[in-house]
C-alpha positions, 0 to 999 in steps of 0.5 A: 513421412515428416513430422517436422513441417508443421513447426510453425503452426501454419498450414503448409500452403501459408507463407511464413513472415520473417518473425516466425522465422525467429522464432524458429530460429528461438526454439531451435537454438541457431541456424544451424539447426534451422529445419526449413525443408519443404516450408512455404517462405514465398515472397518473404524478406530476409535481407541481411539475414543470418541463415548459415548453415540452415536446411532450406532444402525444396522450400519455396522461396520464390520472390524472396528478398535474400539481398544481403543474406548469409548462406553460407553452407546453407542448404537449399537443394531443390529449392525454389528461387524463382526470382528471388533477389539475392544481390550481394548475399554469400553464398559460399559454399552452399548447395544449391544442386537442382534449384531453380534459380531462373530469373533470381537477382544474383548480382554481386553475390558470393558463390564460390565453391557453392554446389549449383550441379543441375541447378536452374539459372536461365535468365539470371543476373549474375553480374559480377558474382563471384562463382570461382570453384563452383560446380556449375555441371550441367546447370542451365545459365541459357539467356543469364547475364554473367558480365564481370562475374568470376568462373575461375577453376569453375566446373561448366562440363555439360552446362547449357550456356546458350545465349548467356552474356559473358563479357568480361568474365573471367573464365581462367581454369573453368572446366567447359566440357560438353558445355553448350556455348552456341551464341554465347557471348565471350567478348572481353572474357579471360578464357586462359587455361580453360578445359574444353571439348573439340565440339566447343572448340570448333565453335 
């Protein structure tokens, strides 16, 4: 029963462009008190843009160009960021919890202490992100590429790490219980002081 989807004067089904974004942003006073939930940003270019602290909770931001973006604390549950590029972006402290992120250009951004629980990152490019004290559980990283990135004190308990590319990472204190690992690649990874289960430690 929201009343609130319609604030751009758009159809729901017609993507939002960056200047209705500012606008927004305008009528809104801030970021923060940005209310995207739900709206249509598919394909949109926020690149180096300032969405701290917005609601962009099931929006559709497939395709979106968020290179350089700053979310920090943003919402995004749910979201749809199918293929969004998110290289370099900062991310921390963001939710991101159920989102699907398969396929997004995710390297070099900052999610640390970000909420990604449940999330979608299969096939993902997260090389050298920095994802220390993320909670990762049971998220999907199958088939993503995690060469450089930093997982310290990471939460990866029943995640579904199958065939996901770790070289180099570094996974000191991540929590691995239940995680999935089969053909994961762990070469050159710094795996100190990790928590895992006797399934993944058989493996």
């Amino acid at each position: 029963m929201s009343t609130d989807r319609d604030t751009s004067g758009k159809r729901d089904d017609t993507p939002l462009t960056r200047s209705d974004i500012d606008r927004l942003l305008r009528q809104g006073g801030g970021t923060e008190k940005l209310d995207g939930r739900g709206l249509n940003f598919k394909g949109i270019n926020l690149a180096y843009f300032d969405l701290v602290g917005a609601i962009l909770a099931r929006a559709d931001l497939s395709g979106a160009n968020l290179s350089g973006a700053r979310l920090v604390g943003t919402i995004l549950n749910k979201a749809n960021l199918t293929q969004a590029i998110l290289s370099g972006a900062d991310l921390t402290q963001a939710d991101l919890s159920e989102a699907n992120l398969s396929e997004a250009n995710l390297c070099g951004a900052n999610l640390s202490l970000s909420t990604l629980h449940e999330a979608d990152l299969s096939r993902a490019d997260l090389r050298g992100s920095d994802l220390s004290g993320a909670d990762l559980g049971v998220v999907s990283l199958f088939g993503a590429t995690l060469s450089g990135a930093i997982l310290s004190e990471a939460n990866l308990s029943r995640a579904r790490l199958g065939r996901a590319n770790f070289f180099g990472a570094i996974l000191s204190g991540a929590n691995l219980t239940d995680a999935d690992l089969s053909e994961a690649d762990l070469s050159g990874a710094l795996l100190s002081g990790l928590m895992v289960s006797e399934q993944v430690q058989e493996q």
